[in-house]
BADREN-728762 format. One record per atom (N, C-alpha, C): residue number from 1; atom name; residue in one letter; x, y, z. Coordinates in Angstrom, 1 decimal, padded with zeros to 4 digits. Layout:
N
REC     i   at   aa        X        Y        Z
REC   NUM   CA    A        X        Y        Z
...
% end
This chain:
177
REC     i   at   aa        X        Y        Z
REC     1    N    X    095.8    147.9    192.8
REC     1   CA    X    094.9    148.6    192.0
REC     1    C    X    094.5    147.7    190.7
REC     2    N    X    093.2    147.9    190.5
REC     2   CA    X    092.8    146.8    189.0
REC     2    C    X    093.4    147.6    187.9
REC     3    N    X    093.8    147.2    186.8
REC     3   CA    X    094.4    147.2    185.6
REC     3    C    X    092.6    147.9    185.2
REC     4    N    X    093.0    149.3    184.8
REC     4   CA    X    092.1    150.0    184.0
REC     4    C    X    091.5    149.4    182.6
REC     5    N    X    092.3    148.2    182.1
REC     5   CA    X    091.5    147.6    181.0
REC     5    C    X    090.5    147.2    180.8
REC     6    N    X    090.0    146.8    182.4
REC     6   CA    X    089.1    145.9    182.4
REC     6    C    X    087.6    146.8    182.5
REC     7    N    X    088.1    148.3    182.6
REC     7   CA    X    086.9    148.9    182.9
REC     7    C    X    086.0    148.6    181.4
REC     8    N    X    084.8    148.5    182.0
REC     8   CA    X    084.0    148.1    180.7
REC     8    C    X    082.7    149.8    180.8
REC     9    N    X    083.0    150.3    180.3
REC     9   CA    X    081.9    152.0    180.4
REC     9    C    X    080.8    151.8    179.2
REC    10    N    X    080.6    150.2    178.8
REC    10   CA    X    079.3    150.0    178.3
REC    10    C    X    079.0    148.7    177.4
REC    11    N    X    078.1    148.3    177.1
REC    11   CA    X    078.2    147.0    176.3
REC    11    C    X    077.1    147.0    175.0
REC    12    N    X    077.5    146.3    174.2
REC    12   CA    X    076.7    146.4    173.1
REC    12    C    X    076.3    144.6    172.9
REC    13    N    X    075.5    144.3    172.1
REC    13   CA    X    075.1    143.0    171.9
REC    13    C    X    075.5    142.6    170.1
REC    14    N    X    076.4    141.6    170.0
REC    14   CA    X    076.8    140.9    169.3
REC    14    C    X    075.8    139.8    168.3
REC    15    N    X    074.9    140.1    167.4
REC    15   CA    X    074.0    139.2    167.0
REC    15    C    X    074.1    138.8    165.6
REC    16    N    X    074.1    137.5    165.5
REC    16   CA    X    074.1    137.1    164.2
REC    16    C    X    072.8    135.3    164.0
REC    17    N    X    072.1    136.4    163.7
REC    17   CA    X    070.5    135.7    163.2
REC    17    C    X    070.9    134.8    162.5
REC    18    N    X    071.5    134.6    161.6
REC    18   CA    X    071.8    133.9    160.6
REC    18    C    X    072.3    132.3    161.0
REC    19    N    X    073.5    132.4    162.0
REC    19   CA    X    073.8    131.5    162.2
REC    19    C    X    073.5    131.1    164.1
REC    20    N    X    072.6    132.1    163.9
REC    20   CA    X    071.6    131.5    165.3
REC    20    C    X    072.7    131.8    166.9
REC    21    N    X    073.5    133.0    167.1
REC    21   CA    X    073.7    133.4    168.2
REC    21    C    X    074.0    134.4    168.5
REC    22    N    X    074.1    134.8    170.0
REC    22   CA    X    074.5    136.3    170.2
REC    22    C    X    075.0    136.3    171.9
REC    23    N    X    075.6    137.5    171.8
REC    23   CA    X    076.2    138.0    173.0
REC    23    C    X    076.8    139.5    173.6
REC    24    N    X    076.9    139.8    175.1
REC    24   CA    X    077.0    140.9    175.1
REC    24    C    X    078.6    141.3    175.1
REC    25    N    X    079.2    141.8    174.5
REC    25   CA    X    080.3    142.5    174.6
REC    25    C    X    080.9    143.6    175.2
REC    26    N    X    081.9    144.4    175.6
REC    26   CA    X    082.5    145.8    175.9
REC    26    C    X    082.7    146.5    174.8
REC    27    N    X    081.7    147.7    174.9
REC    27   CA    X    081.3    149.1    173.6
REC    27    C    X    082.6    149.0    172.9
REC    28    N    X    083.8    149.1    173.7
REC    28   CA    X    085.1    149.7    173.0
REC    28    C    X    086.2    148.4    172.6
REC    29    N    X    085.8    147.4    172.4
REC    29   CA    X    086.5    146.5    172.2
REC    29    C    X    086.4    146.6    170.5
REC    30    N    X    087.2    146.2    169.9
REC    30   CA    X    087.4    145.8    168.7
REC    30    C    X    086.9    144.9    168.1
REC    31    N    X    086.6    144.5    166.4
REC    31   CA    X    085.7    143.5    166.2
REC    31    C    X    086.8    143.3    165.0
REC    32    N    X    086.7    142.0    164.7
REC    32   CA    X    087.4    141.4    163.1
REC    32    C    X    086.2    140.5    163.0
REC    33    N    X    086.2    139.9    161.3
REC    33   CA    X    085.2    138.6    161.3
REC    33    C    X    085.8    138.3    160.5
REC    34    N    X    086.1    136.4    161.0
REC    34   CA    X    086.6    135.6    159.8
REC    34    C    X    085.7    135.3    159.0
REC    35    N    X    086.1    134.6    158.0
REC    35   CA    X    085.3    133.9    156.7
REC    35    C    X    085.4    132.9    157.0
REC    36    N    X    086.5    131.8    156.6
REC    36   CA    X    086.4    130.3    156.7
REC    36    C    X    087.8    129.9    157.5
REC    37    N    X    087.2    129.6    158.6
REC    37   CA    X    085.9    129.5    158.8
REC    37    C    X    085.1    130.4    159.5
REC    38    N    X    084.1    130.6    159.3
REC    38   CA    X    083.3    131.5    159.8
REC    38    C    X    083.2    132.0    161.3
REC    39    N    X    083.9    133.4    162.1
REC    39   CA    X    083.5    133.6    162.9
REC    39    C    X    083.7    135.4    163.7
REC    40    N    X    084.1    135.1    164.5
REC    40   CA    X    084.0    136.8    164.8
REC    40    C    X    085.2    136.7    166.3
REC    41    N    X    085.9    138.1    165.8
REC    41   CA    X    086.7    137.7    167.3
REC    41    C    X    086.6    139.4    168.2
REC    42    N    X    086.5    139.5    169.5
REC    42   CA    X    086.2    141.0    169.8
REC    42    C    X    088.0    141.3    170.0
REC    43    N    X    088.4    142.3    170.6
REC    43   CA    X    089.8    142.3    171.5
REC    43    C    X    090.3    143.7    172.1
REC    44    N    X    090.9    143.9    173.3
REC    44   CA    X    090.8    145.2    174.1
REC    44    C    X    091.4    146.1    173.6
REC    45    N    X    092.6    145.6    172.8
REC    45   CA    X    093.3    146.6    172.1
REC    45    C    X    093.6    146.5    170.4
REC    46    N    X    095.1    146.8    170.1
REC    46   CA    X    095.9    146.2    169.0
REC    46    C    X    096.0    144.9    168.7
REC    47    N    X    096.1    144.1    169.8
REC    47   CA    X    096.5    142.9    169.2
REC    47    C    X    095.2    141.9    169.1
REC    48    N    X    094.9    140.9    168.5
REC    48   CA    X    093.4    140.8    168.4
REC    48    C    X    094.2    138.9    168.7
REC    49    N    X    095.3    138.5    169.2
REC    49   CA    X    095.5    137.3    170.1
REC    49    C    X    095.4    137.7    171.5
REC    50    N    X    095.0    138.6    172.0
REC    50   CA    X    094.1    138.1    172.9
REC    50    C    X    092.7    139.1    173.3
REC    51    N    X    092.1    137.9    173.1
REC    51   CA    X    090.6    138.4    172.6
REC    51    C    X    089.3    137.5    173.3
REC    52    N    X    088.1    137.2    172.5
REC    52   CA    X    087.0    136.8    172.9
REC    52    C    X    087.1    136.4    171.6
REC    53    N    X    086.5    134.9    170.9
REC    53   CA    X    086.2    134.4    169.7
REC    53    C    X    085.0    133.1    169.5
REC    54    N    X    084.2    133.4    168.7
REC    54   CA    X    083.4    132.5    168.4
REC    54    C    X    083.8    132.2    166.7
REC    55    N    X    083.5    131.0    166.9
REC    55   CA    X    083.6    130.3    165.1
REC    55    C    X    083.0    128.9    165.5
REC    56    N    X    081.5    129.1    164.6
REC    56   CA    X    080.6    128.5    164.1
REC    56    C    X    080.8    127.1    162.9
REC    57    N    X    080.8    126.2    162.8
REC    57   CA    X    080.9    125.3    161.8
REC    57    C    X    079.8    124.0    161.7
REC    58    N    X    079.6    124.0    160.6
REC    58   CA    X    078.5    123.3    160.2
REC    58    C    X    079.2    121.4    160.5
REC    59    N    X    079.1    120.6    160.6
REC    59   CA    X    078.9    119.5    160.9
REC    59    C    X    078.4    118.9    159.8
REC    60    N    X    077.4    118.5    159.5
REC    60   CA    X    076.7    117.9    159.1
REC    60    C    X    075.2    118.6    158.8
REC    61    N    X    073.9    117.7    158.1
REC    61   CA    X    073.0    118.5    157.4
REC    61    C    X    072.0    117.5    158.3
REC    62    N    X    070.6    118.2    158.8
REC    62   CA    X    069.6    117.0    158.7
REC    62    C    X    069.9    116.3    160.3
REC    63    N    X    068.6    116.0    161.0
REC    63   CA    X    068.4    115.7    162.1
REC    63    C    X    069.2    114.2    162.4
REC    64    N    X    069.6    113.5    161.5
REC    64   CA    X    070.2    112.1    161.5
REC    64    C    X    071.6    112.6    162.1
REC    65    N    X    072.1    113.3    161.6
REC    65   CA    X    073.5    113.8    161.6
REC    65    C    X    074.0    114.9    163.3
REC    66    N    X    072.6    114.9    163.6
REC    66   CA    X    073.1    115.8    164.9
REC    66    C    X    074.1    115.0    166.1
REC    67    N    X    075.0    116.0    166.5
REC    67   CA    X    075.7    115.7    167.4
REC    67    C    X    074.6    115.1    168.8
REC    68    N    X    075.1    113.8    169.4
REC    68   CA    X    074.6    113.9    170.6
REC    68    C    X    075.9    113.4    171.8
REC    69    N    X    075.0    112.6    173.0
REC    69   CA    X    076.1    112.9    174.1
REC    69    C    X    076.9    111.3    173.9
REC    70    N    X    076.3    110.6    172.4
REC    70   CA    X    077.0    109.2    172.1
REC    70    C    X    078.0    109.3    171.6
REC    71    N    X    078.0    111.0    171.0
REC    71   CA    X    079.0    111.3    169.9
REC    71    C    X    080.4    111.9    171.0
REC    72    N    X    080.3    112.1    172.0
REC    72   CA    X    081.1    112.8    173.1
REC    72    C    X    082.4    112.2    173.3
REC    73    N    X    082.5    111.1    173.7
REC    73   CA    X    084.0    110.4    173.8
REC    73    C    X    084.8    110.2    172.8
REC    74    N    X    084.1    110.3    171.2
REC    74   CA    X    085.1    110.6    170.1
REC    74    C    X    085.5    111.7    169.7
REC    75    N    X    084.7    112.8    170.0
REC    75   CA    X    084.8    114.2    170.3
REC    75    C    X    086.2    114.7    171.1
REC    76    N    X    086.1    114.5    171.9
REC    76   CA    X    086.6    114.5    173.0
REC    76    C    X    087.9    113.8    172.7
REC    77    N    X    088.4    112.6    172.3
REC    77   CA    X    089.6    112.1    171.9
REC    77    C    X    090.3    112.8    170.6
REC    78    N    X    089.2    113.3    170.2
REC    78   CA    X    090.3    114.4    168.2
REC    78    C    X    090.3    115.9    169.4
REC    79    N    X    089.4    116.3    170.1
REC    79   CA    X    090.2    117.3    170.7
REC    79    C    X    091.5    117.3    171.8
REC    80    N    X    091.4    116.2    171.9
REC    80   CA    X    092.8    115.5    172.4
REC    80    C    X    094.0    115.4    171.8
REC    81    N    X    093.7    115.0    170.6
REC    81   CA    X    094.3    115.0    169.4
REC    81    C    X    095.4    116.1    168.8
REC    82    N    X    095.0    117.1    168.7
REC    82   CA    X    095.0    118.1    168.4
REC    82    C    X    095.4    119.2    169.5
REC    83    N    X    095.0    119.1    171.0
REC    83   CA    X    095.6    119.9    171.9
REC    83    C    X    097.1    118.8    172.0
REC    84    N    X    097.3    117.8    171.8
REC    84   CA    X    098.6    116.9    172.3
REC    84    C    X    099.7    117.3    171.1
REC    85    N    X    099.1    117.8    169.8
REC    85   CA    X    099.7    118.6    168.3
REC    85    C    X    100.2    120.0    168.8
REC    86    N    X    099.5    120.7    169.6
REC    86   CA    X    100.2    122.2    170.3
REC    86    C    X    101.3    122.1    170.6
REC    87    N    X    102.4    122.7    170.6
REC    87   CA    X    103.8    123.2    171.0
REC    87    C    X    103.5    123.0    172.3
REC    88    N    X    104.6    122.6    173.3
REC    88   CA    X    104.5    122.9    174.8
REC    88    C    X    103.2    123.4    175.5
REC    89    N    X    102.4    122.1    174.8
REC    89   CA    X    100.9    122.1    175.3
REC    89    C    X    100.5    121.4    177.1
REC    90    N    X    100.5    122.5    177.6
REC    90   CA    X    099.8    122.1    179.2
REC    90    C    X    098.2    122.3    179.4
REC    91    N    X    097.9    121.0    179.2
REC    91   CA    X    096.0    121.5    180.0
REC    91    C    X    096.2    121.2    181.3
REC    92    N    X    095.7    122.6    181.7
REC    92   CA    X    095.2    122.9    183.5
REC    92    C    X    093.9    122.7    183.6
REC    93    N    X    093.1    122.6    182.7
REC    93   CA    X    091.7    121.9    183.5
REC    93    C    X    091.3    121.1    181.9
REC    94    N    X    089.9    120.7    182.5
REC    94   CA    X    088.9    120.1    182.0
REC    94    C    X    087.6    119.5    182.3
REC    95    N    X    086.7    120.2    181.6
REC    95   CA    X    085.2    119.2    182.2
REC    95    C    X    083.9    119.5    181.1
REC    96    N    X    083.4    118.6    180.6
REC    96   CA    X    082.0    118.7    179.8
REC    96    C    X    081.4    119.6    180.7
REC    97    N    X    080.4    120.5    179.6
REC    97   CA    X    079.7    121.3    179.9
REC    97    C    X    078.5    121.4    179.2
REC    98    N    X    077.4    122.2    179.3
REC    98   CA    X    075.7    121.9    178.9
REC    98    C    X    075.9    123.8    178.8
REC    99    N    X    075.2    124.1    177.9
REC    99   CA    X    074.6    125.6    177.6
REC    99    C    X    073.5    125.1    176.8
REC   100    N    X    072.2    125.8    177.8
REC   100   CA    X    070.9    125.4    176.6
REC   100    C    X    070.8    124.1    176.1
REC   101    N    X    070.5    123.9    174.9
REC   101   CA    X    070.7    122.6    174.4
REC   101    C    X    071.9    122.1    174.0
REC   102    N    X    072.9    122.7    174.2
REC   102   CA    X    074.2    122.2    173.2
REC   102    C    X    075.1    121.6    174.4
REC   103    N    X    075.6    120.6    174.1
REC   103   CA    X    076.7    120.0    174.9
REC   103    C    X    078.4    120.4    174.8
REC   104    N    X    079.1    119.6    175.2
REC   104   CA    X    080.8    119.8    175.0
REC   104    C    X    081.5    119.9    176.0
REC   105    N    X    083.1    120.6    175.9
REC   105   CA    X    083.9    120.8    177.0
REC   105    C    X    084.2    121.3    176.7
REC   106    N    X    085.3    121.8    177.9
REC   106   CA    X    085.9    123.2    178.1
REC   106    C    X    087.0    122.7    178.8
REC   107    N    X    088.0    123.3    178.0
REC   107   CA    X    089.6    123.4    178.3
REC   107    C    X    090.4    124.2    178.1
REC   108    N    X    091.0    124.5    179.6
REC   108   CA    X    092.3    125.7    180.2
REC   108    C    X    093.6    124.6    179.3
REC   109    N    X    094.2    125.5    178.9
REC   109   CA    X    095.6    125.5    178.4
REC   109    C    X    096.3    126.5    178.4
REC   110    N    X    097.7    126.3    177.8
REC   110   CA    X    098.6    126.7    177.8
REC   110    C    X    099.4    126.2    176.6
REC   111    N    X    099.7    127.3    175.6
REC   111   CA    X    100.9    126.4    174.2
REC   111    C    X    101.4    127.6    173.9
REC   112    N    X    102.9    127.3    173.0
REC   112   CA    X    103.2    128.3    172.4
REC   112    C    X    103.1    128.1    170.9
REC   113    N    X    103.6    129.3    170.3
REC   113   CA    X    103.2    129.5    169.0
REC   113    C    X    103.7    130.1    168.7
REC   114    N    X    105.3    130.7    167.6
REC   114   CA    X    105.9    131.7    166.8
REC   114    C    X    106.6    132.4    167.8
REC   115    N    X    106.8    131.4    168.7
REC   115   CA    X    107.8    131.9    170.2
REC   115    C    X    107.2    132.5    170.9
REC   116    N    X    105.9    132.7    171.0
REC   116   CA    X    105.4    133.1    171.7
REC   116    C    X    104.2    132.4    172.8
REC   117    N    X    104.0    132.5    173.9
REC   117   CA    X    103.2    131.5    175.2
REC   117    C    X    101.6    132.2    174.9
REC   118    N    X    100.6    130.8    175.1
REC   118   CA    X    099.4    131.6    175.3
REC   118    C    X    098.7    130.7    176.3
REC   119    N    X    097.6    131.5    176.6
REC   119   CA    X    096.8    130.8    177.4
REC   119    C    X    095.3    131.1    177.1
REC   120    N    X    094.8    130.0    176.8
REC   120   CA    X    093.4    129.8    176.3
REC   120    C    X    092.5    128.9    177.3
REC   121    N    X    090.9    129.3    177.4
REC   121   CA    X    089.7    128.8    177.8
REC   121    C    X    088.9    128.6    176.7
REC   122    N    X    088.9    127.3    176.2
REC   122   CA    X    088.4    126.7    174.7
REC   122    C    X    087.1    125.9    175.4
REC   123    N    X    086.0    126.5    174.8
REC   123   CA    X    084.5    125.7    175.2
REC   123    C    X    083.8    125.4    173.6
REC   124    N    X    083.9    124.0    173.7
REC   124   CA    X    083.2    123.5    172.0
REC   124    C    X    081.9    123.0    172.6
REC   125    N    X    081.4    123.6    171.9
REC   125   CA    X    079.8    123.4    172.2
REC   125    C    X    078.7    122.7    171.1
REC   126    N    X    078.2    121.7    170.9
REC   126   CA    X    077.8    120.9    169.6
REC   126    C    X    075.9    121.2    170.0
REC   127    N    X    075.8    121.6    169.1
REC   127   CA    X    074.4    122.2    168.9
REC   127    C    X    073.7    121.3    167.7
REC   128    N    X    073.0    120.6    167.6
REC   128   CA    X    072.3    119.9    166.4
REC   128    C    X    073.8    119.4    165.6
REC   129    N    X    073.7    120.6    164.8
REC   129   CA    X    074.9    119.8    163.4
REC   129    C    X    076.4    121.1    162.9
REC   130    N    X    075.9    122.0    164.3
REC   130   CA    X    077.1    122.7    164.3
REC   130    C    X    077.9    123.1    165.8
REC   131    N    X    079.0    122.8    165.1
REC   131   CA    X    079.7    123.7    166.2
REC   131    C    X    080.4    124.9    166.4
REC   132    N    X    080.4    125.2    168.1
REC   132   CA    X    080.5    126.3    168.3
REC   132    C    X    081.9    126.2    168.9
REC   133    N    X    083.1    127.1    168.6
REC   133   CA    X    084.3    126.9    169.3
REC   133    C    X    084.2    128.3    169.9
REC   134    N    X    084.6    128.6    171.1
REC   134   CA    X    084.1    129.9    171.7
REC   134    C    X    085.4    129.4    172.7
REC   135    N    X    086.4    130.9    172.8
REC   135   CA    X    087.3    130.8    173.7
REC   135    C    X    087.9    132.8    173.8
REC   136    N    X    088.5    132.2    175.0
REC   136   CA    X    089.0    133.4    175.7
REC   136    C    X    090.7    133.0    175.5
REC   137    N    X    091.5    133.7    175.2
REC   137   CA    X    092.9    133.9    175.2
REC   137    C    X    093.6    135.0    174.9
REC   138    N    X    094.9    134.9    175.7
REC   138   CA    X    095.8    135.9    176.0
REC   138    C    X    097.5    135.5    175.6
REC   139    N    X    097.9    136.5    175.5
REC   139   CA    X    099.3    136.7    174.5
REC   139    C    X    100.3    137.6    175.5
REC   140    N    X    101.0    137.5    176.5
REC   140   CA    X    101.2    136.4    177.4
REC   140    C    X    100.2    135.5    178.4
REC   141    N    X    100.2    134.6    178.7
REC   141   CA    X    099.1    133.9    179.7
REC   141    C    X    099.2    135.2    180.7
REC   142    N    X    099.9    136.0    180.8
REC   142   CA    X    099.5    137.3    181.8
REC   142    C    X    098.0    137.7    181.3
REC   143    N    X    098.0    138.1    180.2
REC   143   CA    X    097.1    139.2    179.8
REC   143    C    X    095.4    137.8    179.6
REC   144    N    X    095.8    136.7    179.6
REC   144   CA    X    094.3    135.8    179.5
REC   144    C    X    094.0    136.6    181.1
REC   145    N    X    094.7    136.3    182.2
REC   145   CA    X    094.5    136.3    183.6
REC   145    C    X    093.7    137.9    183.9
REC   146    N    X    094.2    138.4    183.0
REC   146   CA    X    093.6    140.2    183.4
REC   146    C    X    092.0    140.1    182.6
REC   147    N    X    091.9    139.3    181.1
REC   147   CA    X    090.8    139.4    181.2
REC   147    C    X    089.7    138.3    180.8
REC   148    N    X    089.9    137.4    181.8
REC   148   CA    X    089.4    136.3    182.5
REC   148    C    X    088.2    136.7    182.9
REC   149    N    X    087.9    137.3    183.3
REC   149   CA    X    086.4    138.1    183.8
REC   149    C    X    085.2    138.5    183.1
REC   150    N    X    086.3    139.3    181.9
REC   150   CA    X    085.5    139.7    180.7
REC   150    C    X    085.0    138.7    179.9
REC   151    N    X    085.9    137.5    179.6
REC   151   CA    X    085.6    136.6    178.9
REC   151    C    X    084.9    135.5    179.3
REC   152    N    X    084.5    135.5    180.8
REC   152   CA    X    083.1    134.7    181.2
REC   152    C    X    082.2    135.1    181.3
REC   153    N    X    082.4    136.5    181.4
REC   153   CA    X    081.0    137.4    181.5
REC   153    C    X    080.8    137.3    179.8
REC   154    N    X    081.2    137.5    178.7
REC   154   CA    X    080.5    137.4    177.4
REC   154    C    X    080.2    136.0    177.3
REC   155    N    X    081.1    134.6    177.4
REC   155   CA    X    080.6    133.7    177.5
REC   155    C    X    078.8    133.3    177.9
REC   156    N    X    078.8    133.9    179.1
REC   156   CA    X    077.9    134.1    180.2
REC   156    C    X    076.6    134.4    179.5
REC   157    N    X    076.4    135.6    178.7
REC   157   CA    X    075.7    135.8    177.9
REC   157    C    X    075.6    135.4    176.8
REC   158    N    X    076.3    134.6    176.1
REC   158   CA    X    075.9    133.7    174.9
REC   158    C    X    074.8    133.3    174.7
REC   159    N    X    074.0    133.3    173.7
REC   159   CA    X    072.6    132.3    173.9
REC   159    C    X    072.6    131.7    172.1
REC   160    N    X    071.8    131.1    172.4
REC   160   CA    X    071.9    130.6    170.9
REC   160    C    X    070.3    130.8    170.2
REC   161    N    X    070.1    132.0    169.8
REC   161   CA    X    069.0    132.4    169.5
REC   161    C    X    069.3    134.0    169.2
REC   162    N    X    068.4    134.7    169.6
REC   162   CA    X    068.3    136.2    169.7
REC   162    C    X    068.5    136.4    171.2
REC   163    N    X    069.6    137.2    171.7
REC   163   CA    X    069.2    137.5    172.8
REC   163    C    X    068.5    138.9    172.8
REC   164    N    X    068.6    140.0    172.3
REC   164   CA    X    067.8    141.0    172.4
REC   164    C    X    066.1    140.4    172.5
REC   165    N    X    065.7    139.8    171.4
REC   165   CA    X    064.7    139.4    171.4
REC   165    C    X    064.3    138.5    173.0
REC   166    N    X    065.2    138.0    173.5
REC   166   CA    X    064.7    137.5    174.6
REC   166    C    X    064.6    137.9    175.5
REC   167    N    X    066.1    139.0    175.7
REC   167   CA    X    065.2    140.0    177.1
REC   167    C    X    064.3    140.9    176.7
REC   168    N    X    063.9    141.5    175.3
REC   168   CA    X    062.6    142.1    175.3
REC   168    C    X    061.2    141.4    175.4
REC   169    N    X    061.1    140.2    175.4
REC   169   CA    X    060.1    139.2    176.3
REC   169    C    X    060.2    139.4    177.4
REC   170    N    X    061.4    138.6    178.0
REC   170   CA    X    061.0    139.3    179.4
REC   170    C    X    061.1    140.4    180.3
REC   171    N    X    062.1    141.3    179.5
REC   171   CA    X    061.4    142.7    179.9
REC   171    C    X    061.0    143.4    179.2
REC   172    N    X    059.5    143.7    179.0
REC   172   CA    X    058.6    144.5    178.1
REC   172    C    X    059.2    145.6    178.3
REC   173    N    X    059.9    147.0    179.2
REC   173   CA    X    059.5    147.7    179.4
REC   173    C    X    060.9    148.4    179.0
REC   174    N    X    061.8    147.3    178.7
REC   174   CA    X    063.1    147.9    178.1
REC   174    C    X    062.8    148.7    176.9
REC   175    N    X    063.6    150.2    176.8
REC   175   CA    X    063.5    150.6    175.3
REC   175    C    X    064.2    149.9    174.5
REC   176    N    X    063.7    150.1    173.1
REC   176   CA    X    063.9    149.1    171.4
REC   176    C    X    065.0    150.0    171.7
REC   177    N    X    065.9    148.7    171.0
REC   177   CA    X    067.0    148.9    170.6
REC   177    C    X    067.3    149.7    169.4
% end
């Protein structure tokens, strides 16, 4: 039988104009928002490690400065860097990835932290002059695996714009939010 967590009985849209993205979430999930650095995390219950999280950061200023796919293999070597710094760090996958205009990769792991095991889906996404660190994790790697679904399906809907605004383009006929 599926684990009743994952029942989702509605979704709401996640938008923040400001720093240019949005997504849909589950009605009853929880919300926190960091400051600095700036981001937002959803989560199904109490504990808000394991969750859905976006955190946005500025790069750099000015079209000179944008990330491109030249900028990727040093990218790619400081997040190396830094997953090889994790406690009893295992990556189970890896592969560049493309959303829209923004490039990056995405890495399955496994580290612990304050004795305790996690398991994270980390997708850094370089958009012009910021980045987007967007990941799914769970507190034991049990609980990433239960909601692995949920956390591709919000991924899934990410856009980097308005999404309300987009599907009321393309569907005229949806009622205003």
């Amino acid at each position: 039988m599926a684990d009743p967590r994952i029942q989702i009985p509605g979704q709401k849209m996640h938008r923040d104009l400001e720093r240019g993205f949005s997504f849909c979430r589950p009605i009853h999930w929880n919300q926190y928002e960091m400051e600095d650095p700036y981001g937002v995390i959803y989560y199904p219950e109490d504990d808000p490690r394991t969750g859905f999280c976006v955190i946005v950061q500025d790069l750099g200023e000015g079209p000179d400065q944008a990330i491109t796919e030249a900028d990727l293999p040093d990218l790619r070597d400081g997040v190396w860097d830094g997953l090889r710094s994790l406690p009893d760090c295992e990556v189970l996958s890896e592969v560049e990835i493309a959303k829209e205009s923004a490039i990056g990769f995405e890495f399955l792991y496994t580290f612990s932290t304050d004795g305790e095991r996690y398991k994270r889906c980390m997708r850094l996404l370089y958009k012009d002059c910021q980045q987007f660190t967007i990941y799914g994790r769970g507190v034991p790697p049990e609980e990433y695996d239960v909601f692995a679904n949920i956390f591709d399906w919000m991924y899934l809907t990410l856009t980097f714009g308005d999404l309300l605004k987009t599907l009321m383009a393309r569907y005229p006929d949806l009622p205003p939010a």
